[in-house]
C-alpha positions as CSV (number, residue, x, y, z in Angstrom):
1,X,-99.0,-8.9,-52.9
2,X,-96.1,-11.4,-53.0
3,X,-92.5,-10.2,-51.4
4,X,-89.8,-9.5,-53.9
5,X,-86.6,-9.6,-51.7
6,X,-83.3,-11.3,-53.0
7,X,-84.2,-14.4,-52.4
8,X,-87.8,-14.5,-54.4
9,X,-88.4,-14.8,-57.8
10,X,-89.8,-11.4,-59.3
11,X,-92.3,-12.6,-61.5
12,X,-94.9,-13.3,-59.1
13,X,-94.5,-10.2,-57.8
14,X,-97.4,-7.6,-58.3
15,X,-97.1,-4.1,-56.2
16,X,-97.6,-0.8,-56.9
17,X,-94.1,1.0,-57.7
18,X,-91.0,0.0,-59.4
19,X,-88.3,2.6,-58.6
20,X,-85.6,2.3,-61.8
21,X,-82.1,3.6,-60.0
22,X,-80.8,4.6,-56.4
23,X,-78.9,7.5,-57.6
24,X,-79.7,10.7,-56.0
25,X,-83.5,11.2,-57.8
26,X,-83.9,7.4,-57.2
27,X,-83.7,7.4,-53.5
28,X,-85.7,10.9,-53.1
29,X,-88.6,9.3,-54.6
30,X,-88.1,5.7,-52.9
31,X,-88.0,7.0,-49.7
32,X,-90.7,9.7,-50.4
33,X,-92.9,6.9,-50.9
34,X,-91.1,4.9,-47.6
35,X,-93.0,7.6,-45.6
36,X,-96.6,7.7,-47.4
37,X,-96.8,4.4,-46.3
38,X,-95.4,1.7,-49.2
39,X,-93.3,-1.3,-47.7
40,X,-90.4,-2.6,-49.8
41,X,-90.9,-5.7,-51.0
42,X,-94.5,-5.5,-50.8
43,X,-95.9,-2.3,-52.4
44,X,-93.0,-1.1,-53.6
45,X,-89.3,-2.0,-55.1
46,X,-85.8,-0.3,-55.8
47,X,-84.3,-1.7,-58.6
48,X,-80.4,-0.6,-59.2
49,X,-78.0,-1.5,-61.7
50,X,-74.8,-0.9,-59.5
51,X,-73.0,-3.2,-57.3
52,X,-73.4,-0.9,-54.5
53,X,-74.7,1.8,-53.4
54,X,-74.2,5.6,-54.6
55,X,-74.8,5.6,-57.8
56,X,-72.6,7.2,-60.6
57,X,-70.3,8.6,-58.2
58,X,-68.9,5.4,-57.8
59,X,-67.4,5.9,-61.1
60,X,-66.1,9.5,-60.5
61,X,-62.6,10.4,-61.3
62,X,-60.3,9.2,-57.9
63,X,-58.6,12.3,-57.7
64,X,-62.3,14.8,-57.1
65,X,-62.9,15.3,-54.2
66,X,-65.2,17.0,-52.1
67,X,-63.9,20.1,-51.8
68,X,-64.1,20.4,-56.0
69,X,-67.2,19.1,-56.0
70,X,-70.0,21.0,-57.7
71,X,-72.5,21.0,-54.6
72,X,-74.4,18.4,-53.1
73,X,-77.6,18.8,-51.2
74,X,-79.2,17.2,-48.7
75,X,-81.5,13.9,-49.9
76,X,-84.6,13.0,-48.3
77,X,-84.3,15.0,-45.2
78,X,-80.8,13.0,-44.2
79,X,-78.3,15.1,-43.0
80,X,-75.0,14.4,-45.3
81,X,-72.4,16.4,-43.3
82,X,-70.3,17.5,-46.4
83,X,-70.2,21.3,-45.2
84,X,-70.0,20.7,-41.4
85,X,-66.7,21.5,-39.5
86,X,-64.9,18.5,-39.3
87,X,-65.6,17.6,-43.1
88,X,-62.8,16.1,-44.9
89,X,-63.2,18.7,-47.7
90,X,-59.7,16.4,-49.4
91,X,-62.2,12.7,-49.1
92,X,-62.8,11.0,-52.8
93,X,-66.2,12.0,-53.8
94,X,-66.3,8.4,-55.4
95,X,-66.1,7.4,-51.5
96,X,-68.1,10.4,-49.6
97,X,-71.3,10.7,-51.3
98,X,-71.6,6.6,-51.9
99,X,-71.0,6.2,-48.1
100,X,-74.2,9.4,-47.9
101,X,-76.5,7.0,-50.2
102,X,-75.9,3.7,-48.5
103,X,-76.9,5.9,-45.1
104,X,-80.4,7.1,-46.9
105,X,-80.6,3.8,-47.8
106,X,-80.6,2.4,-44.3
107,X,-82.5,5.2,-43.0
108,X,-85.3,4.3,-44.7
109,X,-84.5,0.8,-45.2
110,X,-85.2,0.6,-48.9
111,X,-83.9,-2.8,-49.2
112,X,-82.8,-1.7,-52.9
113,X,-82.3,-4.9,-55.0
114,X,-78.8,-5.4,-57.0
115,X,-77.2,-5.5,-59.4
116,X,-80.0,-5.4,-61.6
117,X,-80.2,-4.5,-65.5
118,X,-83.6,-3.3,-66.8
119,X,-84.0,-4.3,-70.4
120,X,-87.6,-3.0,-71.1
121,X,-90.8,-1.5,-69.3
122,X,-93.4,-2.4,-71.5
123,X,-97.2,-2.4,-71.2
124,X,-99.1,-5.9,-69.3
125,X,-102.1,-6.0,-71.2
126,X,-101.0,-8.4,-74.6
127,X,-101.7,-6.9,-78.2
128,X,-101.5,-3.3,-77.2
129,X,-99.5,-1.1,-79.2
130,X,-97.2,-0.4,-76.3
131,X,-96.8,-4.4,-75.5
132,X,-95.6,-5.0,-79.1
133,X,-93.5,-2.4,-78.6
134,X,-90.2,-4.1,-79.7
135,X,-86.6,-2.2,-81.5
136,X,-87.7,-1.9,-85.3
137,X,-84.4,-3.1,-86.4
138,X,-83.8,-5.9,-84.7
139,X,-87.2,-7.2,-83.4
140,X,-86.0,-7.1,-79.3
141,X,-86.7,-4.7,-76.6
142,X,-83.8,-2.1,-75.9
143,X,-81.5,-3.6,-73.2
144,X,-80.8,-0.2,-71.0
145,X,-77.5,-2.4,-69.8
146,X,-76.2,-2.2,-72.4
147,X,-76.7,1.8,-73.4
148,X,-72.4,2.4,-73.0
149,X,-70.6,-0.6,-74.5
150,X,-66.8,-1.1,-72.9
151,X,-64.4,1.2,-74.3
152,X,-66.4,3.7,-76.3
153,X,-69.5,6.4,-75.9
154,X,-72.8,4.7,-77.6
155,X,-73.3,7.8,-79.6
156,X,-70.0,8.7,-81.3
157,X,-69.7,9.6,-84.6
158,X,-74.1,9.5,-84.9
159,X,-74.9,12.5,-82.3
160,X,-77.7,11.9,-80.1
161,X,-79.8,9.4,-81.7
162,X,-83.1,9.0,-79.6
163,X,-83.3,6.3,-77.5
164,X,-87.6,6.0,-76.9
165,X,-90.1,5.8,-80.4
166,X,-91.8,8.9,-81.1
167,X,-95.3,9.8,-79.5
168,X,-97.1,9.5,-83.2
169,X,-97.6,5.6,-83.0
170,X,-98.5,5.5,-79.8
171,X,-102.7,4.4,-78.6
172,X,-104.0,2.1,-76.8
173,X,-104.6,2.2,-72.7
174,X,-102.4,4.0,-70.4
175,X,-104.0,2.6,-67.3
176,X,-103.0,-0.6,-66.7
177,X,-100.0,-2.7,-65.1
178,X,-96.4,-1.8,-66.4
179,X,-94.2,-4.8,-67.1
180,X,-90.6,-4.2,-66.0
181,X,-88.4,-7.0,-67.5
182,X,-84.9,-7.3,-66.2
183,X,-81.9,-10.2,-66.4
184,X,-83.1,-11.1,-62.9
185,X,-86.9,-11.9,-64.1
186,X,-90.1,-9.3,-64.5
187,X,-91.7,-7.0,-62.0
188,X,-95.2,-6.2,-62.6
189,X,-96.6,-2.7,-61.3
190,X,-99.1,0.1,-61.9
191,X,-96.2,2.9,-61.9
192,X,-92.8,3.0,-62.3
193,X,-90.5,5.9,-61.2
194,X,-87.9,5.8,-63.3
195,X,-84.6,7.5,-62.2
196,X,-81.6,6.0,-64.3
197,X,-79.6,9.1,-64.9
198,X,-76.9,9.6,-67.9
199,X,-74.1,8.2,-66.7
200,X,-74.1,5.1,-68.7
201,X,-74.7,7.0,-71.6
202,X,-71.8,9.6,-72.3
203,X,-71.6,11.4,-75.2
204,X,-68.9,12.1,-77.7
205,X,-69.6,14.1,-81.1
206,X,-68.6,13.8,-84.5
207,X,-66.0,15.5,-85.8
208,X,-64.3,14.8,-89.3
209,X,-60.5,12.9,-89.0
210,X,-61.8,11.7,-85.3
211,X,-60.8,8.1,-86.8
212,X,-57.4,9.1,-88.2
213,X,-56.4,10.3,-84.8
214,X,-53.6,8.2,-83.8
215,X,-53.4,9.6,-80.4
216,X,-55.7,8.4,-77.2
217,X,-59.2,9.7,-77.6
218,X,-61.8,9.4,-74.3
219,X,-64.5,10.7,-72.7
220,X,-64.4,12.2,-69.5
221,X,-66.4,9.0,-67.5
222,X,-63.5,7.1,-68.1
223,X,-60.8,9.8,-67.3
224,X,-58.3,7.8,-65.2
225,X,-56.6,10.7,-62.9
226,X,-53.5,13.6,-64.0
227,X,-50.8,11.3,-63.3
228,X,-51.5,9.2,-66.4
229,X,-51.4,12.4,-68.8
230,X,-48.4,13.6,-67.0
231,X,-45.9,14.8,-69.5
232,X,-48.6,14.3,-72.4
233,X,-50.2,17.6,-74.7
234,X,-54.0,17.1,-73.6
235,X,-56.7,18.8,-75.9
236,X,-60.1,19.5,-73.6
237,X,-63.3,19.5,-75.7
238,X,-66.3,21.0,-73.6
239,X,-68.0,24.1,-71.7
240,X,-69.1,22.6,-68.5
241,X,-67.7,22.4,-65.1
242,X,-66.2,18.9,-66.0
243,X,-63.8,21.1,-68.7
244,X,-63.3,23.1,-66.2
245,X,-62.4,20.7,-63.6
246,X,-60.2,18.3,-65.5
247,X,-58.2,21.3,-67.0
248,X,-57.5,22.6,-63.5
249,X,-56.0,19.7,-62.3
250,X,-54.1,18.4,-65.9
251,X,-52.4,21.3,-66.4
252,X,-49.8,21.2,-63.6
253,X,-49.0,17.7,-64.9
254,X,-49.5,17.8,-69.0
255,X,-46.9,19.0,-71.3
256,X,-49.3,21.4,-72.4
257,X,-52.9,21.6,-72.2
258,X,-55.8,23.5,-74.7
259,X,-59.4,24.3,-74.3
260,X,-62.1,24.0,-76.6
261,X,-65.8,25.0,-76.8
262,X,-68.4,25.9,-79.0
263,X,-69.1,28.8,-77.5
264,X,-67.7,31.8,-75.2
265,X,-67.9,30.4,-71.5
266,X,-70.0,32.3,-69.5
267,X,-68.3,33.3,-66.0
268,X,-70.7,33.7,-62.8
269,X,-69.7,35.1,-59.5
270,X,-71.2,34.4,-56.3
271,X,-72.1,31.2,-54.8
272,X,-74.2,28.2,-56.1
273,X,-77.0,28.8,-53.6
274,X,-80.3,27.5,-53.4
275,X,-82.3,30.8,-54.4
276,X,-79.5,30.4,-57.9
277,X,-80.4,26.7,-57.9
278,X,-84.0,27.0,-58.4
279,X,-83.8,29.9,-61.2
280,X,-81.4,27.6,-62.9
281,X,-84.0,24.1,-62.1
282,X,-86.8,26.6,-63.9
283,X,-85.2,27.5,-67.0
284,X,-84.5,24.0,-67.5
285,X,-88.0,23.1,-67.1
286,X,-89.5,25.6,-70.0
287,X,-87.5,23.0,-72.4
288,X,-89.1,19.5,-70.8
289,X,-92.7,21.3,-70.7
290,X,-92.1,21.7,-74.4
291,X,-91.1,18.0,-75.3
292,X,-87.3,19.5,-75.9
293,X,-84.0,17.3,-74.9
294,X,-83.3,18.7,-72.0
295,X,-80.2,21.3,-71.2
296,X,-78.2,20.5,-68.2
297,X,-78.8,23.0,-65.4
298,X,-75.0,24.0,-65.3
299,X,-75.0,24.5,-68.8
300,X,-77.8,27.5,-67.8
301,X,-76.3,28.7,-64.8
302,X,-72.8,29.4,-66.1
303,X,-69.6,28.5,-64.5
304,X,-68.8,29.7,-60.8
305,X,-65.6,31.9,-60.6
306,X,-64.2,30.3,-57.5
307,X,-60.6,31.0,-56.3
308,X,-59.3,28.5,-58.3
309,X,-61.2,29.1,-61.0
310,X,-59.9,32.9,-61.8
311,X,-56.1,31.5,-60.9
312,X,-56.8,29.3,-64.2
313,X,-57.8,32.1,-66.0
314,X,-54.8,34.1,-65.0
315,X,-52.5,31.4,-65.6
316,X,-54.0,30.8,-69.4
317,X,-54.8,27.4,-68.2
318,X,-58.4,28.7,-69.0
319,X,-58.1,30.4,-71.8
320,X,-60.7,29.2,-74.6
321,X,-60.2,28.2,-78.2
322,X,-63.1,28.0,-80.3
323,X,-63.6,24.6,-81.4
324,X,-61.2,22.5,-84.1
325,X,-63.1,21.7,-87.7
326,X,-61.3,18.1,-87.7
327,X,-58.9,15.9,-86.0
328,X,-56.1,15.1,-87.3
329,X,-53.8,12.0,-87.0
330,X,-51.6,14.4,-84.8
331,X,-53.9,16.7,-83.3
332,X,-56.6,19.5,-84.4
333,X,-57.1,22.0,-87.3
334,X,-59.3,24.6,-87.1
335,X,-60.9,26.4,-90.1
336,X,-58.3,29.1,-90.6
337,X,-55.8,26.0,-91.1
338,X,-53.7,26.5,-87.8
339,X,-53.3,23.0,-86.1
340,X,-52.8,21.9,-82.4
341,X,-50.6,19.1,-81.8
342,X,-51.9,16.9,-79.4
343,X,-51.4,13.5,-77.9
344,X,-54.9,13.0,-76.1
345,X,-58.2,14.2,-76.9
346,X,-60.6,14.3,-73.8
347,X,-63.9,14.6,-74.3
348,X,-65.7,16.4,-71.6
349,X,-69.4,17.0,-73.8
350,X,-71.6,15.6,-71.7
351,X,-74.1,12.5,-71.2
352,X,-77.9,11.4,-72.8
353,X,-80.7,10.8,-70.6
354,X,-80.5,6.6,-70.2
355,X,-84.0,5.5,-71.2
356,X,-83.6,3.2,-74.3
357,X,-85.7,0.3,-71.8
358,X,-89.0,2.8,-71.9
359,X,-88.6,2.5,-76.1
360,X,-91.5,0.4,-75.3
361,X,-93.5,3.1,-74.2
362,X,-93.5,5.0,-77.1
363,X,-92.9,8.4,-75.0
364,X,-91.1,10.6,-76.8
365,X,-92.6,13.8,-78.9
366,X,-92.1,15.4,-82.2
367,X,-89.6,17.9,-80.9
368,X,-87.5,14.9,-80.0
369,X,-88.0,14.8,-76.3
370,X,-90.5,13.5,-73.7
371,X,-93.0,16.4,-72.8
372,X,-93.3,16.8,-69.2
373,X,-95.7,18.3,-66.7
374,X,-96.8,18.0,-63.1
375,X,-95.8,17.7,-60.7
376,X,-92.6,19.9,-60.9
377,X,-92.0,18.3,-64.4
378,X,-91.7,14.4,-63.7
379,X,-95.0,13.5,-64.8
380,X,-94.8,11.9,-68.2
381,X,-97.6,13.6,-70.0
382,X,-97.9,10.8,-72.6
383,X,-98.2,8.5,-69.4
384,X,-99.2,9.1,-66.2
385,X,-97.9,5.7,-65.1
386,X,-94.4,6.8,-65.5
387,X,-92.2,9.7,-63.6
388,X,-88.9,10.5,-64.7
389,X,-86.9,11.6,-61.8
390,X,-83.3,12.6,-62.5
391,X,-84.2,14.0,-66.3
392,X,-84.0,17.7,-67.2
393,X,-84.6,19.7,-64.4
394,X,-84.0,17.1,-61.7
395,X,-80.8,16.0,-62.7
396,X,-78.7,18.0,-60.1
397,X,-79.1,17.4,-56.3
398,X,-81.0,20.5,-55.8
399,X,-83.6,19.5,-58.5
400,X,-83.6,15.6,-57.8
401,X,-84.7,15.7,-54.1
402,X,-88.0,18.4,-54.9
403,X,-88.6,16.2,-57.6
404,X,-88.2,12.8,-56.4
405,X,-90.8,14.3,-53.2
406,X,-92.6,15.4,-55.9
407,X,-93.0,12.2,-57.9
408,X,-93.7,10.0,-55.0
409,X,-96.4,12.2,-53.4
410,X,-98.1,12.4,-57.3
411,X,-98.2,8.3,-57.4
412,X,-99.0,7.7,-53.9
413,X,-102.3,9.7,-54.8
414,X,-103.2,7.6,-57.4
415,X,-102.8,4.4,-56.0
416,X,-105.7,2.8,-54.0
417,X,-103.3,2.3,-51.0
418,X,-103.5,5.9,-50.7
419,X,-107.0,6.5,-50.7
């Protein structure tokens, strides 16, 4: 097997894995492999599309911190230090849990390989359905670099269109090489792990008036801080801990702030723990197993009642409207006519998994997702040379590091290294 460090063309490359993302799932698996044996730049590579390490939270909001944070757990066996004393529970999380990755990273010396943007993962064999595989309307693979154009969320105004061809065209042989083409050349490999989260795919619905709207309208990625809403009336659309967070900290600077959701939040006491963590990961994994979009795992744990939490509640700050009919070029109207005046609309509803580059693949099911199975739900059933890490039930920190262990012990027992 050729070496595929920086400074080698990919395209003679031939290994055994090509891990897609160094997020959290991304460097579970990669190093989970690291220690059955597979050698990056030999066996195995880490593709990543950032410019450094840590993922999405590189992108995070600068004013979360760690102390707001929604739980991170250990990765890989690494220590990260974010409850020890001595913590800086006030540090950036777009700074803390980057500085974490780039640490696994050394650890296990991944020598991860970026910036890199995956357009396609396509079958080697030529003439199979899955190597024809090509975007119906335009005759191209999907470019996955291009899933969140500058400015605006890829799905607004259309809802969640799917991003892989359903299962019923797909034949052919499921054995051989992947191709993985990128804008820095094409990695051939018998599996790919692919762990490219939601981030770059956020997700705004459509709402009638939403263009009329002469106010600011944005998703939560590209929220910029409170200061810059200071003295503004901020309408907060969304049920997850994101609402939750970004209304806790507006409110003491906004003119006035309102809450939105489809339905009644649902308020849990106690802590986040790991025992809550896996009943939360399970229920999650019922949907995948059935070849349903997956539910995020917050959306079926609830919301945490922390101290701050109940002061928003008892302050109003929290209290819920259900949600608006239409926009309006001033605000919101809801369907008994009353209307919300409001200067910015902030979308915090959520992301789509990122996998328009396995389109190729032809993975997803009738029931409009990709039907999983084992090991702990990252085997593609469709495929058994693919793993998503990261999707579903492995999209929080808890979930990602059994599942990225997971995924790396089920392809190191297929591969003939293993044997």
């Amino acid at each position: 097997m050729s070496p595929a460090g920086p400074g080698v063309a990919p395209d003679v490359w031939r290994g055994s894995v090509v891990v897609i993302g160094a997020g959290q799932a991304g460097l579970s698996a990669a190093a989970g492999l690291r220690r059955g044996g597979l050698v990056p730049g030999r066996d195995m590579v880490v593709l990543d599309g950032e410019d450094g390490p840590g993922g999405a939270w590189r992108h995070r909001w600068p004013t979360l911190v760690m102390r707001t944070v929604n739980g991170i757990h250990d990765l890989a066996g690494v220590r990260s230090g974010f409850d020890e004393p001595g913590a800086d529970p006030d540090r950036p999380a777009r700074d803390a849990v980057p500085d974490y990755f780039a640490e696994i990273e050394r650890t296990f010396d991944l020598q991860v390989i970026r910036p890199v943007r995956v357009h396609a993962v396509r079958d080697a064999a030529p003439g199979g359905a899955r190597h024809a595989g090509r975007d119906a309307a335009s005759g191209r693979a999907p470019d996955a670099g291009r899933d969140a154009a500058p400015g605006r969320a890829p799905d607004a105004g259309r809802g969640a269109a799917p991003d892989t061809a359903p299962d019923d065209a797909a034949s052919g042989d499921r054995t051989g090489p992947l191709l993985v083409e990128t804008d820095r050349g094409t990695w051939t490999a018998d599996r790919v792990v692919n762990a490219t989260g939601t981030w770059s795919r956020p997700f705004v619905p459509a709402y009638p008036g939403a263009a009329s709207f002469r106010g600011r309208s944005l998703h939560a990625r590209d929220y910029p801080g409170p200061s810059e809403l200071a003295g503004l009336r901020v309408l907060v659309v969304g049920g997850g801990i994101t609402a939750v967070q970004l209304l806790l900290e507006i409110a003491p600077y906004a003119a006035a702030t309102t809450w939105v959701t489809r339905r009644e939040p649902v308020w849990n006491d106690g802590p986040f723990d790991a025992e809550r963590g896996r009943a939360a990961v399970a229920l999650v994994e019922e949907r995948v197993r059935a070849g349903l979009p997956p539910r995020s795992v917050v959306g079926v744990t609830g919301l945490g009642l922390t101290p701050q939490v109940r002061a928003g509640i008892a302050s109003g700050v929290l209290r819920r409207r259900p949600m608006f009919t239409a926009l309006t070029p001033e605000g919101a109207r809801w369907a008994d006519g009353t209307t919300e005046p409001a200067d910015v609309v902030l979308w915090a509803t959520g992301w789509r998994p990122a996998l328009g580059h396995l389109a190729p693949l032809q993975l997803r099911g009738p029931g409009g997702g990709i039907v999983m199975g084992e090991p702990l739900d990252t085997g593609v059933v469709a495929d058994p040379r693919v793993h998503l890490v990261g999707y579903g039930p492995s999209a929080s920190t808890i979930g990602a590091d059994r599942a990225g262990r997971a995924a790396a012990r089920a392809v190191l027992r297929g591969l003939p290294l293993a044997a």
